[in-house]
N, C-alpha and C positions, 0 to 999 in steps of 0.2 A: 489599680488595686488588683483587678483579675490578671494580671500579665504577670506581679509577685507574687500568686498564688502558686501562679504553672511555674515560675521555675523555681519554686519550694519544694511542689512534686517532683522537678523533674532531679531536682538534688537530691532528694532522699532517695528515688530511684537510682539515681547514677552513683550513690555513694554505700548504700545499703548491701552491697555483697561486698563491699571491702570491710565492714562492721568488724565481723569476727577476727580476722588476720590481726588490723589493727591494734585491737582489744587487746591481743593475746601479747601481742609486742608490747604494747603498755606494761600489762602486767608482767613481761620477764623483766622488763626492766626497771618497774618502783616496785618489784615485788609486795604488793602490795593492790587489795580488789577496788578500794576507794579510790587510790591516787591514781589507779590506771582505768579507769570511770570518769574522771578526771581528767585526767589526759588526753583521754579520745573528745572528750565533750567540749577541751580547750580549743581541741585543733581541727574538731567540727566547726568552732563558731569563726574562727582564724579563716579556714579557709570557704566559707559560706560566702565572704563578699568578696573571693577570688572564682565561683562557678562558675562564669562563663570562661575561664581559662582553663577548668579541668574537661570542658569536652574538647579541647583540641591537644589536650596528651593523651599521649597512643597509650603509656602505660599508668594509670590513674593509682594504682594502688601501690605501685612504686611511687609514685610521687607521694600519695597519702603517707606512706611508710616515711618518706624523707621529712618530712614536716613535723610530723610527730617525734622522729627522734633528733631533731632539732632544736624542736621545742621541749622536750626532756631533755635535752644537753644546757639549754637557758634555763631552764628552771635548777638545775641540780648545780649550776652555778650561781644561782644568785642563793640557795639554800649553804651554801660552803660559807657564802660570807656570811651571815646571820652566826650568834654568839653560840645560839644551842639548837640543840638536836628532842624533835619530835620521836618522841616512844611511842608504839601501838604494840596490841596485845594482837597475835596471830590466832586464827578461828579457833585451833585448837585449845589455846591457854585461854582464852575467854569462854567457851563452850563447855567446857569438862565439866562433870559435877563428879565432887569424890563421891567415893561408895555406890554411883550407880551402876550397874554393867547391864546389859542387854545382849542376849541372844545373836545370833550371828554367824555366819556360813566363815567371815572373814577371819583372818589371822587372827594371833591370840592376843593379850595385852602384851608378852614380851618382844613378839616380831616386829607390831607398833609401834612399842618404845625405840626396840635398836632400828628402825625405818626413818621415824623422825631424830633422832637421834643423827643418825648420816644427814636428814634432809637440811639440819640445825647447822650442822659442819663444812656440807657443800655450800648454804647459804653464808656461814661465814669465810670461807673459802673463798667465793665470789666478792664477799665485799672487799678483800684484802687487793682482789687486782683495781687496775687502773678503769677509771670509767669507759673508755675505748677498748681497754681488752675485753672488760666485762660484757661489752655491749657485743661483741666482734661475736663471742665467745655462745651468749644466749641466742643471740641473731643466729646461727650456723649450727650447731651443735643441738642445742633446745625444739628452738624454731623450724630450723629444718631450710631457711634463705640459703642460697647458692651462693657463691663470693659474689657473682655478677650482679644478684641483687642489692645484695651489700653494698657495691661498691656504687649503686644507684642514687640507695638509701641514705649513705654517711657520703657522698662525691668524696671517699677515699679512692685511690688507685687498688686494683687486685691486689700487686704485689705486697703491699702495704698490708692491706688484710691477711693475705698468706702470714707472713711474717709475727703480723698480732697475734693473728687465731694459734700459730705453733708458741709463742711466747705465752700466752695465757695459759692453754693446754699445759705444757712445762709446768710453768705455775702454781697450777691447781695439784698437779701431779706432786708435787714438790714439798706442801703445804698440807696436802693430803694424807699423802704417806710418812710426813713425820707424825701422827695420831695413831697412825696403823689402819686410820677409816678404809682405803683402797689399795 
């Protein structure tokens, strides 16, 4: 019993500064703060009974990162085949209360609206590409991953990546600019 205690600790120690990165890759990709809470806490328990494999990878949070967006790639396929589609209300639409306003150094209510307004448009923007541009796309762009981690993350080839990332970019561009958003 004391020998699974220490390397509980010594998981949480080895796994706790990749928390955040993690997190954040969840959430560009369910957009969404539950599912990617979610997400990280599936592929904490997934790979909990693979720890002694993660101290012999040199790079742990490349690998974390690949597991996780593999496991959002199973997940977002077995959700494709199911009949219907889960609605959630975004912080902003569940928060609001009419007629209160508050004080505030920050923009005014019209720069808000047309802010979320673009943020409503890039989001649906993004949904219209393909799950791998999309991901290529947040991963690089968003996220701030180099191709090389990318290509760690998804075991896509660079090229391939290059290739997506300018097809999605295109894309967005494309789909953007017929609104007049950008």
């Amino acid at each position: 019993m004391k020998s699974d205690e220490i390397s509980q600790v010594e998981f949480a120690e080895l796994v706790k500064p990749h928390l955040d990165p993690l997190y954040r890759l969840a959430f560009r990709l369910t957009d969404s703060t539950a599912d990617a809470e979610d997400l990280v806490q599936d592929v904490l328990v997934k790979v909990y009974g693979r720890r002694d494999e993660i101290t012999s990878i040199a790079a742990p949070r490349a690998w974390l990162c690949r597991v996780l967006y593999n496991h959002f790639i199973d997940q977002a396929r077995r959700l494709t085949r199911r009949r219907f589609k889960v609605v959630s209300l975004g912080a902003s639409e569940a928060g609001s209360i009419p007629g209160v306003e508050l004080a505030s150094d920050r923009p005014g209510p019209a720069e808000d609206t047309d802010k979320e307004l673009d943020i409503r448009k890039l989001r649906a923007a993004l949904d219209q590409l393909s799950l791998k541009h999309r991901a290529v796309v947040l991963m690089h762009d968003a996220e701030g991953y180099k191709l090389e981690e990318i290509q760690t993350i998804t075991g896509t080839p660079v090229g391939t990546l290059k290739s997506r990332l300018h097809r999605a970019r295109a894309r967005l561009r494309e789909l953007l600019s017929d609104d007049g958003t950008f």
